[in-house]
C-alpha positions in Angstrom: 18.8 52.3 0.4 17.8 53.3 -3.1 16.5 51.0 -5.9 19.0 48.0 -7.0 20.7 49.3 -10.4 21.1 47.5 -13.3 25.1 46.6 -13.6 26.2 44.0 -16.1 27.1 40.4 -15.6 30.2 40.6 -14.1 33.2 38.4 -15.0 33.6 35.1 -13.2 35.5 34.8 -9.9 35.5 38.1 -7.7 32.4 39.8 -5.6 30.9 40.7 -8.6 28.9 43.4 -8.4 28.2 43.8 -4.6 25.3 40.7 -5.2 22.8 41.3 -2.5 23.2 45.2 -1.7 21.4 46.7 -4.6 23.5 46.3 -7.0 23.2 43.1 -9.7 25.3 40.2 -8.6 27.7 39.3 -11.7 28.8 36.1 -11.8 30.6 36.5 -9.0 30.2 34.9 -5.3 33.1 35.4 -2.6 35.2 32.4 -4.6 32.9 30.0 -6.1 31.2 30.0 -9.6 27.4 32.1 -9.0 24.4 31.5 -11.0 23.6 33.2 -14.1 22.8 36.3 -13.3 21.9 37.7 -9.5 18.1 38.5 -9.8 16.4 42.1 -10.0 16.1 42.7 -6.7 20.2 42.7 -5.5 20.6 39.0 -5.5 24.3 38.6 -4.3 27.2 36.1 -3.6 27.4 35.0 -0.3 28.2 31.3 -0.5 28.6 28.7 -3.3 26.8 28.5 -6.3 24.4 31.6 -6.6 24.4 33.3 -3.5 21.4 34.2 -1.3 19.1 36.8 -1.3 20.8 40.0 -0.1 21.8 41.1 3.6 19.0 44.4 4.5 17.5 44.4 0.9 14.7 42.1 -0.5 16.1 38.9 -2.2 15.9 38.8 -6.0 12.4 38.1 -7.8 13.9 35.5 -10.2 17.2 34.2 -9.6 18.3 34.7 -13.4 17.4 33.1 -16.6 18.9 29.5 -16.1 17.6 29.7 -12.7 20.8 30.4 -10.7 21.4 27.9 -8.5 20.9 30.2 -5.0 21.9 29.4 -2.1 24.4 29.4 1.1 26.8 26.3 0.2 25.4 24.8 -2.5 21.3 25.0 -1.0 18.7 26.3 -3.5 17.7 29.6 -2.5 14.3 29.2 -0.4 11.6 29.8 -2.5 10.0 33.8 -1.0 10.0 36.7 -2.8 11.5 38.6 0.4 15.3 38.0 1.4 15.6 39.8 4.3 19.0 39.2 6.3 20.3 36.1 4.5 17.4 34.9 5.0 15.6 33.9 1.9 16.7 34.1 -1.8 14.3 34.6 -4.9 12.3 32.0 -6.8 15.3 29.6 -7.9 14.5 30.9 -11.9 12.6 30.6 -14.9 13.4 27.3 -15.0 13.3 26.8 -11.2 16.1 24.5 -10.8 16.2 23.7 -7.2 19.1 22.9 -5.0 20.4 20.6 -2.3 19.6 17.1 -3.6 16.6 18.2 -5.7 14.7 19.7 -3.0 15.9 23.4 -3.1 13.1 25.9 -2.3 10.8 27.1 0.5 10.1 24.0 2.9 11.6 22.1 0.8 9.7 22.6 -2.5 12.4 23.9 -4.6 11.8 25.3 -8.4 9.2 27.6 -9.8 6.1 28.1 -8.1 7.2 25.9 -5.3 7.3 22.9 -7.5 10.6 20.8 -7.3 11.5 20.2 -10.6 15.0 18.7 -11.2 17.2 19.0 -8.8 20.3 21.3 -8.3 24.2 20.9 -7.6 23.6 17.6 -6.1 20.9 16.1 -8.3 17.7 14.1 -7.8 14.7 14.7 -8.4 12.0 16.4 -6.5 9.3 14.6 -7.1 5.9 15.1 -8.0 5.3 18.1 -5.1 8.8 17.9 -4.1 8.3 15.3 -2.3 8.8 12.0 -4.4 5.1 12.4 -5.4 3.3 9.6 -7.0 0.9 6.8 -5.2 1.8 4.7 -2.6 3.5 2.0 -4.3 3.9 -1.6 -2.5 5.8 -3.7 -0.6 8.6 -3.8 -3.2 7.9 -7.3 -3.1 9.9 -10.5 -4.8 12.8 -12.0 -2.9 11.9 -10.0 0.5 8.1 -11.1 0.7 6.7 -14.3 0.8 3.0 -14.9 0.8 1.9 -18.1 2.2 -2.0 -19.2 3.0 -4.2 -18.2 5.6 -6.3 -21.3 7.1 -9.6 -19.4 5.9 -9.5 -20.1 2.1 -8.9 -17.3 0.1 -6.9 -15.2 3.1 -3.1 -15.0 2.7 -0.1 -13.5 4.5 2.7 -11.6 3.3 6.0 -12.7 5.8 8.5 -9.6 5.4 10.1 -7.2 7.3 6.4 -6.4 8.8 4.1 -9.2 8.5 1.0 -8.0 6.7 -3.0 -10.0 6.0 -3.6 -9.4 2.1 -6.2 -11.0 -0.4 -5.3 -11.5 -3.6 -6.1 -8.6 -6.0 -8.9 -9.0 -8.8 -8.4 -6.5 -10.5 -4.7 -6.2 -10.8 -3.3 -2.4 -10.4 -5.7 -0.9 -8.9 -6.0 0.4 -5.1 -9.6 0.4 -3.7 -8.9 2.6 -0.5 -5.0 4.4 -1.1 -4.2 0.2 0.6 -0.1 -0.9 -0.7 -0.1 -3.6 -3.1 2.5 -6.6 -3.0 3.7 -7.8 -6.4 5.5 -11.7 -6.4 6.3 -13.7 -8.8 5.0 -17.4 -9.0 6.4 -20.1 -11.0 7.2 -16.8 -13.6 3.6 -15.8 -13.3 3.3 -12.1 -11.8 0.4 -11.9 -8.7 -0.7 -8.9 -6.8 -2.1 -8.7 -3.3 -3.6 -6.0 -1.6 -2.7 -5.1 2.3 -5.9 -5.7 4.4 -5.9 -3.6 7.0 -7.4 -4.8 9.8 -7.9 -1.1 11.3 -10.0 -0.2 9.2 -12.2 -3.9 8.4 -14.5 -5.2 11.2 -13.6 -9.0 9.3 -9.5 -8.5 9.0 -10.0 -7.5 12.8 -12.1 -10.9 13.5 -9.6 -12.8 11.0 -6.4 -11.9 12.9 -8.1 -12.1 16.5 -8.3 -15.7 15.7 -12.0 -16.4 14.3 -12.5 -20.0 13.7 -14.4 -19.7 10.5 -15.5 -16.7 8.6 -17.6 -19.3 6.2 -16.4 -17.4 2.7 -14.7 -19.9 0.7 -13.9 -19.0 -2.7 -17.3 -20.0 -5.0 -19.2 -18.8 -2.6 -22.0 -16.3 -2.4 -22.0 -13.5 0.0 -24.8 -11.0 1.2 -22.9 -8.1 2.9 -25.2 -6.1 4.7 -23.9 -2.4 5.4 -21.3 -2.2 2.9 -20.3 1.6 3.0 -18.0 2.4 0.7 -16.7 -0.7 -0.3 -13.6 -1.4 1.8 -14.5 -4.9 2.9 -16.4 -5.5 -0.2 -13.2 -5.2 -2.0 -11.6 -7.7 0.3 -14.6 -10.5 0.5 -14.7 -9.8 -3.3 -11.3 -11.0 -3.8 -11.5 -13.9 -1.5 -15.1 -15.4 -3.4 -13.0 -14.9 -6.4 -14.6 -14.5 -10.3 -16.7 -17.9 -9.3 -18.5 -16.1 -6.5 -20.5 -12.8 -6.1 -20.9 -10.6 -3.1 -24.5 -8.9 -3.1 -23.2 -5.7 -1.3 -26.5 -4.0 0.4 -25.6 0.1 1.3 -28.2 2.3 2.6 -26.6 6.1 2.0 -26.5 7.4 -1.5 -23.1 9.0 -0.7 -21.3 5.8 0.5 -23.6 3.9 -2.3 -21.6 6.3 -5.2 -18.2 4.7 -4.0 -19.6 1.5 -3.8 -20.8 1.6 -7.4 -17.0 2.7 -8.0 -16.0 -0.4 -6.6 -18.6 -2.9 -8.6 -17.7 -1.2 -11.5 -13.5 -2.5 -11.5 -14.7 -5.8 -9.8 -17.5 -7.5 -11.3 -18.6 -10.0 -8.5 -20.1 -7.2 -7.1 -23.7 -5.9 -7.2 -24.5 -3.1 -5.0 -28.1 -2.1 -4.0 -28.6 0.8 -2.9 -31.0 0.3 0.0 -32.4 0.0 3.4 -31.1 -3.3 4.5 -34.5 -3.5 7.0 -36.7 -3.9 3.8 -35.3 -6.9 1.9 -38.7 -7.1 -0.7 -37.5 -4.3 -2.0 -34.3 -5.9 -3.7 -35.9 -9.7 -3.5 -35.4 -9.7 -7.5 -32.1 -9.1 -7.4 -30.6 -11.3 -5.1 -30.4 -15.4 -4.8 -29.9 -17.6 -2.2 -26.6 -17.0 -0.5 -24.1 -19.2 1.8 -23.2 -16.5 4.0 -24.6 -13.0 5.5 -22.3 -10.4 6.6 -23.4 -7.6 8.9 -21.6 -4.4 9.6 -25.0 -2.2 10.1 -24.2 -0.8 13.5 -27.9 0.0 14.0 -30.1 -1.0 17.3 -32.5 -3.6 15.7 -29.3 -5.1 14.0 -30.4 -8.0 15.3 -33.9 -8.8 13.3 -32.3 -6.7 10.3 -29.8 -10.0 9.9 -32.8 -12.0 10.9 -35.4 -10.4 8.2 -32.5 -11.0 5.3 -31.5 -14.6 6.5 -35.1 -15.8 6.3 -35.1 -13.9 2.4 -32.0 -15.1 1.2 -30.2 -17.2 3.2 -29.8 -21.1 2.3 -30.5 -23.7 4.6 -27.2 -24.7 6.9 -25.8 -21.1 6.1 -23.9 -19.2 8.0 -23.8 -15.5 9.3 -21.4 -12.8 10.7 -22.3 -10.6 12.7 -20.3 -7.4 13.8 -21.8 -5.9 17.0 -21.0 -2.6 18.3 -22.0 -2.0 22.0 -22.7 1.6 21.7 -24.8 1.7 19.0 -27.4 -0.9 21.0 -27.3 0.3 24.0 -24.6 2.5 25.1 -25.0 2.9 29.1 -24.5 -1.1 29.4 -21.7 -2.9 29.7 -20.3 -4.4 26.4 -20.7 -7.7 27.4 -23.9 -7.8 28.3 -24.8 -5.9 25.2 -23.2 -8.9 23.5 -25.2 -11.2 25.3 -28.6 -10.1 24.6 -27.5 -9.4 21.2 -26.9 -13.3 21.0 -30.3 -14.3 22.9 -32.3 -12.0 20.2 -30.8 -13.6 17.4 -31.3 -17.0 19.1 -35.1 -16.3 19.7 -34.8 -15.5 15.3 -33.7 -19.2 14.3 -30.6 -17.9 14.0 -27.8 -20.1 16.0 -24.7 -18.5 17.5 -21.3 -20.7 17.4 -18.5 -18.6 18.4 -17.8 -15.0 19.7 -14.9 -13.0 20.0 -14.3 -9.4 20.4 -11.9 -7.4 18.3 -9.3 -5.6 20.6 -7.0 -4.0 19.7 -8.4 -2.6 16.7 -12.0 -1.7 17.6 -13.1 -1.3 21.1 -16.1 -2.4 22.6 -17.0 -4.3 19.1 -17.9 -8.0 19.3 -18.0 -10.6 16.4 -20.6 -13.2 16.5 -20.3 -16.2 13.5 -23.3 -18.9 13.6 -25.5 -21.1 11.3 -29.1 -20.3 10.3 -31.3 -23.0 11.6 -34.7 -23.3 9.8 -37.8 -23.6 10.8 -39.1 -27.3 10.8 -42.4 -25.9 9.1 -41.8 -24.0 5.9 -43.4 -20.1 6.2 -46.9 -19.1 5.3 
């Protein structure tokens, strides 16, 4: 078959200039209204609206100036260059207006350049990729959420259609991780909590496996030893509140850059950037705290907690410890991993009150919470 000629626009109603043969479709179809003009490559009329990309011959480059609204019964033309047996139409148009509910275009991404810009015969929009786009919002909270308190101080629940642990958000609007954010209202005052997801926090795991205390009121000052990038952080940062300050203690400089990210938007956060088994080294820049928090997942865990607790941490404090048994010792069995984790830190002043491991969402990890017991003679 020779090159497509160049025909004019043919009048509305009729076949209009054999669309998808060679020839340029006119503003024909087989009986409905086409798009403006067929495309250069033989778009024709084989359904409503436009009409797909022609039978043997290659499907139009640009469906027409206003973008002719391809497709086989109203559906924007599939956004390839190559028709090919009814198969695909051109781009949907200078203008790229997409089809069925918005979304016209190859997979789905109607529009120019596979972008779904508004959409066709049936409206919507398709989104920022053709997809809705945009963040991921929140519960749609109000009516269909409640929050009520958690028994640990500063720990809530959002009861909805799923029931979900959140902390109340410090810095309202932002997302620390891609987590949802719940908006209620009050008494007429607006709040925000984020969605703590217990997947992917050793303490949301401990918290909803039923941990008797995790000793973080708000007020209260935290050292958080192996902070990463600032998931948890985030989360013990909104429970201590404005009054309180979590000293966040992060040995990699690539999880430390995220970190900083994090300090920056909530300012009860100071991260140091450094080995957690050397505490001197950051001695001037942290006070005495009520609690230690330990996510290091390292084999001397055990004296690393114990080195910082004799630095920092206040007579009568308190500790939590998350203990993974692969990282100590990983041809054991967890439990007795657990257990001589607990005699070590026994042997460092350090007094173990409660234990529980944190299936389903972390397997063969162990939570240990406890109170540092000091020495009866002060150090040398």
């Amino acid at each position: 078959m020779g090159r497509p000629g160049f025909t004019p626009r043919g009048d509305r109603g009729g076949r209009g200039g054999r669309g998808g043969f060679g020839d340029r479709g006119g503003r024909g179809g087989f009986g409905d209204r086409g798009g403006r003009g067929g495309g250069f490559g033989g778009r024709g009329g084989f359904g409503g609206r436009g009409g797909r990309g022609g039978f043997g011959d290659r499907g139009g480059d640009r469906g027409g100036f206003g973008g002719g609204r391809g497709g086989f019964g109203d559906r924007g033309g599939r956004s390839s260059f190559g028709g090919g047996d009814g198969d695909a139409g051109g781009r949907g148009g200078f203008r790229g207006r997409g089809g069925f509910g918005g979304r016209g275009g190859f997979g789905g991404r109607g529009g120019f350049g596979g972008r779904g810009g508004r959409g066709g015969d049936r409206g919507g929009r398709g989104g920022g990729r053709g997809r809705g786009g945009g963040g991921r919002g929140g519960f749609r909270g109000g009516k269909k959420v409640f929050i009520e308190p958690h028994r640990h101080e500063g720990v809530f629940i959002a009861r909805g259609k799923e029931d979900a642990l959140v902390t109340k958000n410090l810095v309202v609007g932002e997302s620390v991780y891609g987590e949802k954010r719940i908006s209620v209202e009050e008494n007429d005052v607006k709040m925000e909590y984020r969605v703590w997801n217990p997947f992917r926090s050793k303490l949301a795991a401990a918290i909803l496996g039923g941990v008797d205390q995790i000793h973080m009121p708000p007020g209260s000052k935290v050292l958080y030893l192996g902070a990463a990038s600032g998931t948890t952080v985030s989360h013990v940062a909104d429970i201590v509140g404005p009054e309180g300050l979590v000293y966040a203690v992060e040995f990699s400089h690539r999880s430390g850059r995220d970190l900083i990210g994090v300090a920056q938007k909530r300012t009860n956060v100071i991260p140091i950037i450094e080995d957690a088994r050397h505490p001197h080294k950051y001695r001037m820049l942290v006070g005495m705290v009520d609690t230690i928090f330990a996510d290091v997942a390292q084999p001397d865990q055990a004296r690393i907690v114990a080195i910082n607790a004799h630095h920092f941490l206040k007579n009568g404090g308190h500790f939590v410890i998350s203990i993974k048994a692969n990282c100590i010792d990983s041809t054991a069995e967890p439990e007795a991993v657990f257990a001589g984790e607990v005699e070590k830190l026994k042997q460092e002043r350090l007094k173990p009150q409660e234990q529980i491991t944190l299936e389903p969402y972390e397997r063969d990890h162990a939570v240990v919470v406890g109170m540092y017991r000091p020495p009866k003679k002060s150090e040398g």
